[in-house]
C-alpha positions as CSV (number, residue, x, y, z in Angstrom):
1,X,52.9,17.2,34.0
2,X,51.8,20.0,32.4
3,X,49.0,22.7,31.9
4,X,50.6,24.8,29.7
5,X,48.9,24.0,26.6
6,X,46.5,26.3,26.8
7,X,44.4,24.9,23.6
8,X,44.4,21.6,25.1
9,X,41.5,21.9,27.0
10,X,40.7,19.1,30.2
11,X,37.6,17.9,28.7
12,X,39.1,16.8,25.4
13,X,38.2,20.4,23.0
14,X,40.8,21.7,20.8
15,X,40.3,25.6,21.9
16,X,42.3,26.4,18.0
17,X,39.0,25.3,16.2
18,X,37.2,28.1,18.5
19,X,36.1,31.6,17.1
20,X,36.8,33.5,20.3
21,X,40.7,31.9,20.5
22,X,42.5,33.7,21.1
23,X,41.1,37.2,20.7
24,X,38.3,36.8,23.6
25,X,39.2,33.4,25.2
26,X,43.0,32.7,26.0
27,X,42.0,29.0,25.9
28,X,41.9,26.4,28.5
29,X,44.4,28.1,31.2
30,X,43.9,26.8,34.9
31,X,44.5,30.1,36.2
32,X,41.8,31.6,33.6
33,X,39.0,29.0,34.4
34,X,39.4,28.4,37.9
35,X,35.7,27.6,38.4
36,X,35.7,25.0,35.4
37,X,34.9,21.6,36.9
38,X,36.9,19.6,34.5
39,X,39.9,22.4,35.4
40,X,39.5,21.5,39.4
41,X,38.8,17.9,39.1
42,X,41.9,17.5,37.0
43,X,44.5,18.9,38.7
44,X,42.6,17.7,42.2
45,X,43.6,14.7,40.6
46,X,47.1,15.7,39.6
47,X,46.4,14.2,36.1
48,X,47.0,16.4,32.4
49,X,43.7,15.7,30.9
50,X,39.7,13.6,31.5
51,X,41.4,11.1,29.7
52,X,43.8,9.9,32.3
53,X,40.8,9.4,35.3
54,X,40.3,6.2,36.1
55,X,36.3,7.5,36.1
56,X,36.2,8.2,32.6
57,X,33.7,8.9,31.7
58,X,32.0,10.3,34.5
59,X,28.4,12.0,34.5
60,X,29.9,15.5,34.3
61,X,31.5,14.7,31.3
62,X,29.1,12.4,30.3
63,X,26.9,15.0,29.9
64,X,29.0,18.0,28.8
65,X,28.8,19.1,25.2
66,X,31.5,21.2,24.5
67,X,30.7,22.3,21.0
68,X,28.0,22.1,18.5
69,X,29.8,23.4,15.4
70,X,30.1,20.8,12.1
71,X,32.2,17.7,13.1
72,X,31.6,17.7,16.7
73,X,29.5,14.8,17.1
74,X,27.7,14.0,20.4
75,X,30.4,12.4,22.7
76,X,33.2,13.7,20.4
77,X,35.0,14.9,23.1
78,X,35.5,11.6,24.4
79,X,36.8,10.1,21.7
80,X,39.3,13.1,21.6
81,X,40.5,12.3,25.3
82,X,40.6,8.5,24.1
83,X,43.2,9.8,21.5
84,X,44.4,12.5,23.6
85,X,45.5,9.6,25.9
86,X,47.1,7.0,23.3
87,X,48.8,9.3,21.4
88,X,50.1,12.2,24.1
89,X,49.0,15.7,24.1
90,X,51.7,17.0,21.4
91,X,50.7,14.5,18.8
92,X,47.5,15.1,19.7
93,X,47.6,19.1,19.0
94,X,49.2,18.3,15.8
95,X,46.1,15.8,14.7
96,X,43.7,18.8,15.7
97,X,45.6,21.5,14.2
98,X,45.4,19.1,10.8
99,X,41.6,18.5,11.2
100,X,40.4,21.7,11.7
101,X,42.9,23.7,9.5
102,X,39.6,24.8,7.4
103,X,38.9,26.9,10.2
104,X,42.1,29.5,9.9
């Protein structure tokens, strides 16, 4: 298991489609955002991502709206741990990096 993908956030954002990665925001790095609920719960857990709790979703998440930029629909972030999870965290990346490629 790894964290080391740091635009691979916990709760199912893409940290690349963000304005402040990676000038002002190194992404979604453990060490980074220790305090992050999503970032304890996870590795409390011992799992990669949301996606892989058997409490998905849970009220924290449930509730969490990660972005309100075009394209990230209420509860988007849980589809993305949906696909996160049946496709793997590479593939994944590579699906995000397609999507949001109008952003660069």
């Amino acid at each position: 298991m790894t964290w080391e993908r740091p635009t691979a956030a916990f709760c199912g954002d893409w940290c690349g489609k963000c304005h402040n990665y990676p000038a002002r925001c190194p992404g979604c790095i453990p060490c980074i955002h220790p305090d992050c609920h999503f970032v304890k719960c996870c590795i409390q857990k011992r799992i990669e991502h949301c996606g892989l709790c058997d409490d998905v979703p849970c009220d924290k998440l449930r509730n969490f709206v990660p972005d309100d930029r075009k394209g990230c629909y209420a509860g988007y972030h849980l589809d993305e741990l949906q696909a996160r999870r049946v496709h793997g965290t590479d593939k994944w990346l590579e699906l995000q990096e397609a999507k949001w490629k109008h952003l660069k």
